[in-house]
C-alpha positions as CSV (number, residue, x, y, z in Angstrom):
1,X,102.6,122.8,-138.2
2,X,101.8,125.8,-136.0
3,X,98.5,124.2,-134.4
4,X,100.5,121.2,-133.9
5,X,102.7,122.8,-132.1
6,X,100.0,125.0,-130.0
7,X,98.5,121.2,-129.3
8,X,101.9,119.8,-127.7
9,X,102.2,122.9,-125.7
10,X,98.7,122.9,-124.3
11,X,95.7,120.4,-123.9
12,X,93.9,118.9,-126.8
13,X,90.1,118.2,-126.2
14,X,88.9,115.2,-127.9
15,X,85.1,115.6,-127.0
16,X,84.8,119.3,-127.8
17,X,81.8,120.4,-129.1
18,X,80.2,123.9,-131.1
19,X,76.7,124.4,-130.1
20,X,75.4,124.2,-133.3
21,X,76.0,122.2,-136.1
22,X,75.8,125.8,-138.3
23,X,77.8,129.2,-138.2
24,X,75.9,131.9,-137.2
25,X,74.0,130.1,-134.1
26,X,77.2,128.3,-133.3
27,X,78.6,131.9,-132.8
28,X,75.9,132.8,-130.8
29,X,76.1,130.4,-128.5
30,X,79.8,130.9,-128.1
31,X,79.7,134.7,-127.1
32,X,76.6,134.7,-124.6
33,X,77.1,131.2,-122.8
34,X,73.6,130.7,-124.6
35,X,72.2,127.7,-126.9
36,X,70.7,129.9,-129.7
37,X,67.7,129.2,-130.1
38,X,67.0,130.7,-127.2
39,X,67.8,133.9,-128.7
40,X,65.7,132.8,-132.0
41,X,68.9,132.8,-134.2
42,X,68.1,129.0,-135.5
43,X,70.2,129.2,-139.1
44,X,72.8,130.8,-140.7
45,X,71.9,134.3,-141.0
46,X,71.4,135.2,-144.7
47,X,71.5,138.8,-145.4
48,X,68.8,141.6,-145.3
49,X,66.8,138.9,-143.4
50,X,66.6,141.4,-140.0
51,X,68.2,138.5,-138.0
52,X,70.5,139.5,-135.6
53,X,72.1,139.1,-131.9
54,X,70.0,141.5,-130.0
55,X,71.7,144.2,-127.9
56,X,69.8,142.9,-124.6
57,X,72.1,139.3,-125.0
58,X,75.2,139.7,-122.4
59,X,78.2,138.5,-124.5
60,X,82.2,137.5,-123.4
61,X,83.2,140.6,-124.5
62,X,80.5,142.8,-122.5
63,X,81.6,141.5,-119.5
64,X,85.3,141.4,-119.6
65,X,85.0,145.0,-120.8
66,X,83.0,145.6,-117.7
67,X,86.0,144.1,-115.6
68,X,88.9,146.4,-117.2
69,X,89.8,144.3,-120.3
70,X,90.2,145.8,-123.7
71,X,88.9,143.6,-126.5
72,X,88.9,143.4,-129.6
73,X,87.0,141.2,-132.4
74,X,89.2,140.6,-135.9
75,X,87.4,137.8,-138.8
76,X,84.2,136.9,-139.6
77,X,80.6,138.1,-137.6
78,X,77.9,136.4,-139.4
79,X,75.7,137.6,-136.3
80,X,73.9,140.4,-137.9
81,X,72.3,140.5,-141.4
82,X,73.0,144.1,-142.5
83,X,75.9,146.3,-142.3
84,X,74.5,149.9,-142.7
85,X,74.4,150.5,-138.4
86,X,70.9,149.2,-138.0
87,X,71.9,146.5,-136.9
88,X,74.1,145.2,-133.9
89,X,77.7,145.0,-134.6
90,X,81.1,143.8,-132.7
91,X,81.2,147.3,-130.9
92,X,77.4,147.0,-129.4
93,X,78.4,143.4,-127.7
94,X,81.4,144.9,-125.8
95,X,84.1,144.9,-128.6
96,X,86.6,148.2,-128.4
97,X,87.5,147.5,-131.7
98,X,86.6,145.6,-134.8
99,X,87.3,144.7,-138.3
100,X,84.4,142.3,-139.6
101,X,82.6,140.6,-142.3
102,X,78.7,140.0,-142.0
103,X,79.4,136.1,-143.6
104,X,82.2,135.4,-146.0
105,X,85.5,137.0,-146.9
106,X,84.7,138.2,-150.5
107,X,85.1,137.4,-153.6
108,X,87.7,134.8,-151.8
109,X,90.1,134.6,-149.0
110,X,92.6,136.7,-151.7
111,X,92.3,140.5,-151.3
112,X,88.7,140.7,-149.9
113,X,86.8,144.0,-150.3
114,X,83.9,143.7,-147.6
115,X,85.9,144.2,-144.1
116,X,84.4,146.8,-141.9
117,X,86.5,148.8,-139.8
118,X,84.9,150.2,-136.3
119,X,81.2,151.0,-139.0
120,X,83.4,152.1,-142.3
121,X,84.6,150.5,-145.0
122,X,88.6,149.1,-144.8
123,X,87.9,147.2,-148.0
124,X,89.8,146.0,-150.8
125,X,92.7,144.9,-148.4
126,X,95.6,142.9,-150.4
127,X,96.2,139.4,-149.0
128,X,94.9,136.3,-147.4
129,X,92.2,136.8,-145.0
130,X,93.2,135.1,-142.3
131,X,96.8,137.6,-142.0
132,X,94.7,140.0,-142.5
133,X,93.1,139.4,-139.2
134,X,96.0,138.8,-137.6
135,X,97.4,141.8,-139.0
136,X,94.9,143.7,-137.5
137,X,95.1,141.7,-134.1
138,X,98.8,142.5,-133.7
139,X,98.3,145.8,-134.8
140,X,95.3,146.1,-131.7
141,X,97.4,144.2,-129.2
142,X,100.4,146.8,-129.8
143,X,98.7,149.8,-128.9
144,X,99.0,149.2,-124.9
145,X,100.4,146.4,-123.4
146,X,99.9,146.7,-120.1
147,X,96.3,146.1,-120.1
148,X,94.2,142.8,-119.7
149,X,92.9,142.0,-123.0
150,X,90.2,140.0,-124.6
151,X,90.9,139.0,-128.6
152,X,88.8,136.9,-130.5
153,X,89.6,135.8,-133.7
154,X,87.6,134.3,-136.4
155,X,88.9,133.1,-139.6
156,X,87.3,132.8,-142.4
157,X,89.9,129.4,-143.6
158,X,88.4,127.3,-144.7
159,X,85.5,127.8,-145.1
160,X,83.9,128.7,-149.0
161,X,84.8,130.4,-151.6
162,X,88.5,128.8,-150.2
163,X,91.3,130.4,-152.0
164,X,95.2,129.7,-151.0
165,X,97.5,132.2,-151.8
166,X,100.6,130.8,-154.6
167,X,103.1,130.5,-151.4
168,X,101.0,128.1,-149.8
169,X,100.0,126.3,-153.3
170,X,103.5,125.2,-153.3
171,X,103.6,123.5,-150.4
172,X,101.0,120.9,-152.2
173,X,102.9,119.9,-155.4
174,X,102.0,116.3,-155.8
175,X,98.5,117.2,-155.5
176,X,97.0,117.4,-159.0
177,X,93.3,118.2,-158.0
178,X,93.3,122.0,-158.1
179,X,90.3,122.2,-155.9
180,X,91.7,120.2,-153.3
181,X,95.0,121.8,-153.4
182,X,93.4,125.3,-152.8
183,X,91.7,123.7,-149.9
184,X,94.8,122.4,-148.4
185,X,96.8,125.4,-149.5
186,X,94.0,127.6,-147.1
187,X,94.1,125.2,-144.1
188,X,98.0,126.0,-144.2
189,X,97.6,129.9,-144.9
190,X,95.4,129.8,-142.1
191,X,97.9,127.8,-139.7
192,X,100.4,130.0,-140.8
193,X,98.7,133.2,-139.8
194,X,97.5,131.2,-136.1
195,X,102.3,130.8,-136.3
196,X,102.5,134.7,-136.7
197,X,100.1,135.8,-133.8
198,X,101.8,133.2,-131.4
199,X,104.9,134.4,-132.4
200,X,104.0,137.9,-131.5
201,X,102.6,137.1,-128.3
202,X,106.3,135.1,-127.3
203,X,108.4,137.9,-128.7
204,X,106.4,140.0,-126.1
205,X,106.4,137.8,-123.4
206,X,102.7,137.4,-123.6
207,X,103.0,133.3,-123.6
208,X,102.6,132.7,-119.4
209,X,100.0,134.8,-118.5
210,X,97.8,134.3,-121.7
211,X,94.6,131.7,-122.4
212,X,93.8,130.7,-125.9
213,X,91.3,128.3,-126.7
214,X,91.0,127.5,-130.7
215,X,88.4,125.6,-132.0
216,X,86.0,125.0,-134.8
217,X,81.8,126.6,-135.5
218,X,80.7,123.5,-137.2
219,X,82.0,119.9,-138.8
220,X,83.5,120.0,-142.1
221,X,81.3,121.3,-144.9
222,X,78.8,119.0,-146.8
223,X,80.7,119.1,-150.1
224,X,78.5,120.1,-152.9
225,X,75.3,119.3,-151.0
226,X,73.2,122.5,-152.2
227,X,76.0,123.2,-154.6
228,X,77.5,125.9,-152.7
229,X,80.6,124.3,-152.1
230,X,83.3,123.6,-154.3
231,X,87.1,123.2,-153.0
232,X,85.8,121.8,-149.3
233,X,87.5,118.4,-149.0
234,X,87.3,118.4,-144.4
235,X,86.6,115.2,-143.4
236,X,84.8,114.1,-140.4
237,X,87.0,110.9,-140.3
238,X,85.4,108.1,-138.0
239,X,82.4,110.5,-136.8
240,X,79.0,110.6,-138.5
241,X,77.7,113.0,-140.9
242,X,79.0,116.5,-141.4
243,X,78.4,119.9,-141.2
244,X,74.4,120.4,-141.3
245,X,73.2,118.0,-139.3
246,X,73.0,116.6,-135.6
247,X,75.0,113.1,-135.7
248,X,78.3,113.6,-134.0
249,X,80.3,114.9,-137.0
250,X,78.4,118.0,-137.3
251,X,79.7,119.7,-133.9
252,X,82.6,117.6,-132.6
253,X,85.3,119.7,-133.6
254,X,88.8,120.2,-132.6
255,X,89.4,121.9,-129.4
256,X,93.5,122.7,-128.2
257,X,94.0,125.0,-125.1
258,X,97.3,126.6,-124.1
259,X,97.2,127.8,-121.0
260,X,100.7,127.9,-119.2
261,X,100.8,126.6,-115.8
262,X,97.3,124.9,-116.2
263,X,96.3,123.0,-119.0
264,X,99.9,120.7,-118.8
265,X,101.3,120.4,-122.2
266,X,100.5,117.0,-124.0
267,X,97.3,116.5,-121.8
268,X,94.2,114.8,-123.8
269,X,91.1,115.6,-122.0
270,X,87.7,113.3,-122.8
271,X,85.8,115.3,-121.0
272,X,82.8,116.8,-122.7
273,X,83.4,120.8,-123.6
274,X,80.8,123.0,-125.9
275,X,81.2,126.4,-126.8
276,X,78.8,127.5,-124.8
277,X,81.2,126.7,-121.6
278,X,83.6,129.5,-122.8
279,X,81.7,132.6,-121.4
280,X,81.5,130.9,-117.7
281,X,85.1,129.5,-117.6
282,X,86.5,133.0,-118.8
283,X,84.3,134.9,-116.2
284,X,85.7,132.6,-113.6
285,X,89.2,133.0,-114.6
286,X,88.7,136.9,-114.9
287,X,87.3,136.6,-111.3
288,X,83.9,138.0,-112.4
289,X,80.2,136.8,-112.3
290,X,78.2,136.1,-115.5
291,X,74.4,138.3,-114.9
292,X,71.9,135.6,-113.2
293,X,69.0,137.0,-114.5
294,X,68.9,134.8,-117.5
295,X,69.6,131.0,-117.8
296,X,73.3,130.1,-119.0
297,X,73.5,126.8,-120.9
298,X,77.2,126.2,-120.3
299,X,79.4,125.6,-117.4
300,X,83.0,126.5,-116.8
301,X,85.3,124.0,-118.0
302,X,88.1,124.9,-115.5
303,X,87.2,121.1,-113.4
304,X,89.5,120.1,-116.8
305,X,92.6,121.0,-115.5
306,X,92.4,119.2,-112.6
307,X,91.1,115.9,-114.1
308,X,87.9,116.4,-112.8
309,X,84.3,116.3,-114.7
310,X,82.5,119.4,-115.2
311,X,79.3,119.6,-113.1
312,X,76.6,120.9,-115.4
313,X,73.2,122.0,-114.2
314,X,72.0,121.9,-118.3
315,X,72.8,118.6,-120.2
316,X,74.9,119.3,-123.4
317,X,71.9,119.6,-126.1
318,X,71.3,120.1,-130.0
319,X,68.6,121.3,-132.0
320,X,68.6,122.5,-135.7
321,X,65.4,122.6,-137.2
322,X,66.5,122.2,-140.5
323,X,69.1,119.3,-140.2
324,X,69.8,117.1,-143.2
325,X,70.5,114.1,-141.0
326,X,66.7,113.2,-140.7
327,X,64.9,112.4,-139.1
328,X,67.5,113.4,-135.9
329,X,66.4,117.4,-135.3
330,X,67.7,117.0,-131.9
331,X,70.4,115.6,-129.3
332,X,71.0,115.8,-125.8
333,X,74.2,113.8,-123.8
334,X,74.8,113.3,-120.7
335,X,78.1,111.3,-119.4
336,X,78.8,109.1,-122.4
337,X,75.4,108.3,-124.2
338,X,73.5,110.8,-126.1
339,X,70.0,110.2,-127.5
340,X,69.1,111.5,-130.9
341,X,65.2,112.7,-131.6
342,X,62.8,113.5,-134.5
343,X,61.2,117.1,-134.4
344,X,58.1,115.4,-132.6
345,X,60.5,114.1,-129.6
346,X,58.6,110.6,-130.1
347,X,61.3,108.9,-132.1
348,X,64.4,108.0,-130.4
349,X,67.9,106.6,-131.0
350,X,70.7,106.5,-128.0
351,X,74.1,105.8,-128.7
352,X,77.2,105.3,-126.5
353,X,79.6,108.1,-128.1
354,X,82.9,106.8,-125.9
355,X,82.6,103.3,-126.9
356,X,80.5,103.9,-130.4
357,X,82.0,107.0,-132.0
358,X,80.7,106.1,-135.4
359,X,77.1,105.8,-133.7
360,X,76.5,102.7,-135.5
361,X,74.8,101.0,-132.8
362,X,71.5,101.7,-131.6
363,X,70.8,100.9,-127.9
364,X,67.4,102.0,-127.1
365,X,65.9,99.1,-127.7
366,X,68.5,97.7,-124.8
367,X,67.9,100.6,-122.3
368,X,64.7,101.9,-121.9
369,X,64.5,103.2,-119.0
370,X,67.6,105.3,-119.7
371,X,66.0,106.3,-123.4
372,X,62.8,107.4,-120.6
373,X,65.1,109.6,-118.7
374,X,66.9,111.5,-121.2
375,X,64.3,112.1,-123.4
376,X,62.3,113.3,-120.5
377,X,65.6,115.7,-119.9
378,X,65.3,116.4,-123.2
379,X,61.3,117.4,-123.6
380,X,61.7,120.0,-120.5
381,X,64.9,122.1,-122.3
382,X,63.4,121.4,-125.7
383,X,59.9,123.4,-124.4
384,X,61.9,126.0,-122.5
385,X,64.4,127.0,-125.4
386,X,62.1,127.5,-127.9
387,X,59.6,129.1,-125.4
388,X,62.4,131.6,-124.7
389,X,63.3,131.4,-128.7
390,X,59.8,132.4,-129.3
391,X,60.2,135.8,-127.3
392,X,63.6,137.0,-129.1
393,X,62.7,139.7,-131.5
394,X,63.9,138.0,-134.1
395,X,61.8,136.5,-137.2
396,X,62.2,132.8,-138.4
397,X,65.0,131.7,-141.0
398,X,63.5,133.2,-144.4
399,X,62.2,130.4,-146.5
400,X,64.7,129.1,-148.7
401,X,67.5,130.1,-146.3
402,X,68.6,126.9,-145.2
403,X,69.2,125.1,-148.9
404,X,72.1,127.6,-148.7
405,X,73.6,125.8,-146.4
406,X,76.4,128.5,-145.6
């Protein structure tokens, strides 16, 4: 009930997109503005693998911290791959504070024992670990208000191992599934935790002068797919596929914006946003420039408010090596087709994604010359990125890793 609420008070986004059709790159990609395999994090990062965001990589919270803001990150990381300080954490990527887990809340959401606190242990906490985060959050954003801030929250609801607390189990009586009631029970301790930080921010008269942007990493889990995943029941409804691969359903994901004064409450925007927008749009709002010594995929979505398409110098574009919708590796749109492609780029399908959200209908046959065009478009970032990729430091995915599926 609470993110329906934030979605009638702000802007929903109905062709919002994560960069990545997995966590850890989709993160990536998010924070630096950057698709990730540029920064040659391809897959979810397992652990002990040596995979990491690299301390050169300019992130959100670098920059806003650089322009007066405090921030703070609260919820899952799942950008480095060890937890002993050898690797990059929250604080080296511009975070004040931090409480963090390197993947998954464990054992469950219930009273998990792996949160790091600023480099030491917090762990075992008692409750779900989405209040937890919020917990923390509230605690942060009370320590000085009169100071620009940055927070970025990432829950670990819904994701596996999913586990609902009894009060929210109740709220699912008729369901007899116990699996599926956990699930539904976590999307609901999750919403209820998003009710008690937008509560906090009212009470304080934070709600006018505050952005907040919630959105999704990834589509719904493949349920049971490498048997990791056992009380995920998301659907992707109309779209195609799901988390995992590179149709549609495996990074269109919600995205609601409340923004007083801006986005105008019960606006539906169709205009095409990925993560990767969020570091240029918050620079422009914080009236600062993002480094131009590196190439930004994204753009800043503020065009949105005013109706207007977003000009983008990069096409919106997709590639996950080991995607289970094959042969489709990769995707690029532009406007309102998007062509799909094999690892090789010489196999192509284009679908119109306004008029064919299912992408049933394969139109490349019909257009060529646009098929020519956009896989052209598509060859040039394709050779760049992983050129880039190449150079990152970081090793490839370990073998294995990606069965996981995480």
């Amino acid at each position: 009930q609470n993110l329906d609420k934030l979605a009638a008070e702000g802007m929903k986004l109905t062709h919002c997109y994560s960069s990545f059709p997995v966590c850890s790159p989709s993160r990536a990609g998010f924070l630096t503005g950057r698709n990730a395999n540029r920064l040659g994090i391809r897959d979810w990062i397992p652990p002990q693998t040596g995979i990491y965001l690299r301390p050169g990589e300019i992130t959100i919270a670098k920059l806003l911290k650089g322009a007066g803001y405090r921030t703070c990150h609260a919820g899952k990381w799942h950008l480095n791959s060890k937890t002993d300080g050898s690797e990059a954490t929250p604080g080296d990527h511009g975070f004040d504070h931090w409480l963090y887990t390197q993947n998954n809340a464990a054992p469950s959401h219930l009273n998990p024992t792996n949160f790091i606190r600023n480099g030491q242990r917090a762990g075992p906490l008692n409750g779900p670990a989405s209040h937890l985060v919020v917990d923390e959050a509230i605690r942060w954003l009370g320590e000085k208000s009169d100071q620009p801030f940055f927070l970025n929250l990432w829950f670990h609801e819904s994701h596996e191992p999913v586990a609902a607390a009894d009060e929210y189990l109740k709220l699912y009586p008729g369901e007899e599934n116990l699996d599926r009631r956990h699930y539904f029970g976590d999307v609901s301790q999750m919403d209820a935790a998003v009710g008690r930080l937008l509560k906090y921010l009212d009470d304080r008269q934070l709600r006018e002068n505050t952005f907040i942007f919630f959105t999704s990493d990834n589509g719904p889990e493949t349920l049971n797919r490498y048997k990791t995943a056992n009380r995920s029941y998301g659907s992707p409804g109309p779209l195609r596929g799901m988390k995992l691969h590179v149709t549609e359903a495996g990074y269109r994901v919600p995205g609601i914006i409340r923004w007083p004064g801006h986005a105008k409450p019960g606006v539906i925007s169709t205009e095409p946003v990925n993560n990767t927008d969020l570091l240029p749009t918050l620079c422009a709002i914080a009236g600062i420039q993002p480094l131009d010594d590196r190439v930004l995929d994204g753009a800043s979505f503020l065009p949105i408010f005013d109706g207007k398409p977003i000009p983008r110098k990069t096409p919106l574009y997709w590639q996950y090596d080991f995607a289970i919708s094959q042969p489709w590796t990769v995707a690029l749109r532009q406007g309102p087709w998007k062509l799909l492609a094999n690892a090789a780029l010489d196999q192509f399908a284009l679908y119109h994604v306004v008029d064919d959200i299912g992408e049933i209908m394969d139109l490349a046959g019909a257009f060529p010359d646009r098929v020519r065009q956009m896989s052209t478009a598509m060859k040039r970032l394709h050779a760049e990125i992983n050129a880039e990729g190449a150079k990152s430091g970081n090793p490839p995915p370990r073998p294995g890793a990606k069965q996981a599926g995480k």
